[in-house]
N, C-alpha and C positions, 0 to 999 in steps of 0.2 A: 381706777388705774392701779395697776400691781407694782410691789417695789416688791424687787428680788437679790437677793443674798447671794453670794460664789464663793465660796473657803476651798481653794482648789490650789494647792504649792506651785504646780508647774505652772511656768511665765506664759508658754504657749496656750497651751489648753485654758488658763484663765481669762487672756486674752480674746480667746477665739469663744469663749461661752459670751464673754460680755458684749463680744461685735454682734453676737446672734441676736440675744435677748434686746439690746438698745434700739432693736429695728422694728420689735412688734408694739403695732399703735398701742397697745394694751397696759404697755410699761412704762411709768412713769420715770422708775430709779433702778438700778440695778449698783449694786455696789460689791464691789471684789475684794478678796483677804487671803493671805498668803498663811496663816496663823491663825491657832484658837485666840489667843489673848487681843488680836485686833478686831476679829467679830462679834468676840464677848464682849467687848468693851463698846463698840459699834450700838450695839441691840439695846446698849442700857437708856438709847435717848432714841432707838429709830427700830418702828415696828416692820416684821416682813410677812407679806403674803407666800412667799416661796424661798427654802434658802434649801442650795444646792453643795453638798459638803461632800468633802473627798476625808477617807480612811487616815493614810499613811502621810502625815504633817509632820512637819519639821521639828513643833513644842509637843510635841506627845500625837495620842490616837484623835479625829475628828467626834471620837464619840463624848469627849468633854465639849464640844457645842451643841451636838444635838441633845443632850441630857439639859444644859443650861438652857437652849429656845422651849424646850420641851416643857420645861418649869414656869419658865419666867414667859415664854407667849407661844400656848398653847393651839391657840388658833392658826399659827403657821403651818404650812406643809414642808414638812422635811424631806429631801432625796436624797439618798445617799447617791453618790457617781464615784464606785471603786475601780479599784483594778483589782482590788482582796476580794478571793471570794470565796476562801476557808468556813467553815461552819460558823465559829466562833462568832468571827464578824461579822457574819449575817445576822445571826440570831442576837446579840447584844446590840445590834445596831441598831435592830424591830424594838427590843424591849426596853432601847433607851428614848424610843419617842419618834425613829422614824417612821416613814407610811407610804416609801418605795425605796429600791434599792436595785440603781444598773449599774451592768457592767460597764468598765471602758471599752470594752473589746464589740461591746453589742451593739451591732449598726441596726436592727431591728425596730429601736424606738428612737425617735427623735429627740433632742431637747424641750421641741415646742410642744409636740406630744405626751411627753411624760409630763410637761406642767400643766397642760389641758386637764389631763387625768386626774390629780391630783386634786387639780381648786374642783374639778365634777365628785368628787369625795370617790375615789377611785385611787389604786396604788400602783402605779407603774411597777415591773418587775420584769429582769430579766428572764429569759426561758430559762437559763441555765440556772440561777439563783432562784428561781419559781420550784424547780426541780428538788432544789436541795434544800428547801421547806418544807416538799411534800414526805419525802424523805425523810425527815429527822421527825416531823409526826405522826409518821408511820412505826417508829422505831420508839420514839416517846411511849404511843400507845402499846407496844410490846414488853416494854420497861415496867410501866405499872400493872399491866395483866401477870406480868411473871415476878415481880417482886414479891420474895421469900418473906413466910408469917415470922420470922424471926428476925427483931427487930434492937439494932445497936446504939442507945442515946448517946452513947459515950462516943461514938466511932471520930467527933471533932474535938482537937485541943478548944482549951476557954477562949483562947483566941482566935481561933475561924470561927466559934461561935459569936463571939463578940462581933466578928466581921459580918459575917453575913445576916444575925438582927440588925443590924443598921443599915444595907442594901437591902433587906425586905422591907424597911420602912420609907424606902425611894432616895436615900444617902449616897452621895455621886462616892468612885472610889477618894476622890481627893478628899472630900467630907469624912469621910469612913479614916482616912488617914489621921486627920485632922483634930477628930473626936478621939482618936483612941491614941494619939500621939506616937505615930508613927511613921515610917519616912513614904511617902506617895509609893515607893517601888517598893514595897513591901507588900501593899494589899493585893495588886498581879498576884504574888508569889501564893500567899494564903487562898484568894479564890482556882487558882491552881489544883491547890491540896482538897480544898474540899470540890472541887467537880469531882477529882479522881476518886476518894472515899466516897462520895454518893453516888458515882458512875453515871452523872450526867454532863451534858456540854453548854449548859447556859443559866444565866442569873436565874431565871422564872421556876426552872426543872429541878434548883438547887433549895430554894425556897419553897417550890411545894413539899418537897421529897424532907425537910428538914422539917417541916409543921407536920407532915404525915407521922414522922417519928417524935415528934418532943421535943425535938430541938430545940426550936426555935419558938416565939410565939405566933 
């Protein structure tokens, strides 16, 4: 029997995910969160086969829960279910541990479908959000074929260096704040500054491109 996760702000749509899911024989639990800090807290005594997470939450971004399920119980499948469907948050969202990502707007997949897929070890994905994956590794691999012999270690202050060796070692941003004693809204700013001086758009592209150069270790 499957017990399933919803971290989803809106009353309706949480509602309406829960009346779905509590009707397939296959589910034991299903439990809903309006908030990071009540599913974090949730997960620390109760394991999920499926947890179904929205972007744009109330206490900050959804990606401070799937970075925590991702750690702390890896065997979960994570979905993301956005209405974001900007680069950024796609690609952070993969690399903080999810393993599909739909749109709200996409009537294409099911709910009960996209979780079929998942426990089949398979990644629901929307077309639209399929599309601008293909895309950004097509532009990836242009990125490093045309990357100039001439190479800048200096190009980060000691502090985006300091930031980004602690997200290459899997350091959530709030971690990374934490460790270097500074205020949560600070490290946004700095991973900001360094996509823009390495000219790429995600943690993973930051981190190769910064060990390419010496950055980093």
């Amino acid at each position: 029997m499957l017990t399933i996760s919803v971290l989803e702000d809106n009353l309706i749509l949480r509602d309406r995910f829960r009346s779905i899911i509590i009707e397939w024989e296959s589910v034991s639990d299903c439990f809903v969160f309006e908030k990071n800090h009540e599913l974090i807290e949730h997960s620390l005594y109760q394991n999920y086969d499926v947890a179904l997470i929205d972007l744009d939450l109330p206490d900050g971004s959804g990606l401070q829960s799937i970075e925590h399920l991702a750690r702390t119980q890896p065997s979960a499948c994570i979905i993301v279910i956005s209405a974001l469907s900007d680069a950024e948050s796609i690609y952070t969202a993969i690399e903080s541990g999810a393993i599909g990502y739909i749109h709200k707007d996409d009537n294409s997949l099911t709910l009960q479908s996209s979780i079929e897929m998942a426990l089949r070890g398979e990644s629901p994905i929307s077309p639209m959000i399929a599309r601008k994956v293909f895309s950004r590794i097509q532009d990836l691999t242009f990125i490093i074929q045309s990357k100039p012999d001439r190479i800048d270690k200096h190009i980060l202050t000691n502090k985006e260096s300091q930031v980004l060796q602690l997200l290459a070692k899997g350091l959530s941003y709030n971690e990374t704040a934490s460790v270097l004693e500074m205020s949560q809204k600070t490290v946004p700013t700095h991973i900001r500054n360094i996509y823009k001086k390495l000219q790429v758009n995600s943690r993973s592209e930051a981190v190769y491109e910064a060990r390419q150069m010496g950055i980093i270790d």
